[in-house]
C-alpha positions, 0 to 999 in steps of 0.5 A: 460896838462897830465891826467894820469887818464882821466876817462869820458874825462873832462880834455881834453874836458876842455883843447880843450875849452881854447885852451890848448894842452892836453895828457889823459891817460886811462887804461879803454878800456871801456872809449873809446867812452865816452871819445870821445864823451867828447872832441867834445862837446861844451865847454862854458868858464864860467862867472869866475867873478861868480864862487867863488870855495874858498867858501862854495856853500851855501854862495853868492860870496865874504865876502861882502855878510856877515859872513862865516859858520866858524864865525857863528859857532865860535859865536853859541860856543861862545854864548853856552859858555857864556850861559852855564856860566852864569847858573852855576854862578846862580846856583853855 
């Protein structure tokens, strides 16, 4: 795996905890210790099952749980559109 800018290290430190062989590259002498410091941490692999990053943070996992804040906000327009037509067929 290639970083070309490694900033705080988090690539590698990532790359060392799956097994992976990684090449960072920082401009930034001040990094240096951070960097360092980033890499021999502990890396915990996460619960995959858990993570949902193709969804809002503020839903739960998965579609089965409910609508997503793009529907929700399709029908709240779809709700003021029709609201708003039916004033204007009572007035109108």
């Amino acid at each position: 795996m290639l970083d070309p800018f490694l900033g705080s290290g988090t690539t590698l430190k990532v790359a060392r905890g799956m097994g992976r062989k990684g090449i960072g590259i920082e401009l930034n002498p001040d990094y240096a210790d951070l960097i360092t410091q980033r890499i021999r941490e502990p890396f915990d692999l996460p619960d995959w099952k858990s993570l949902d990053i193709l969804h809002s943070s503020t839903m739960a996992t998965g579609m089965s749980s409910g609508p997503r804040k793009v529907h929700l906000l399709r029908d709240q327009i779809a709700d003021r559109e029709a609201a708003s037509a039916q004033a204007d067929l009572f007035c109108g």
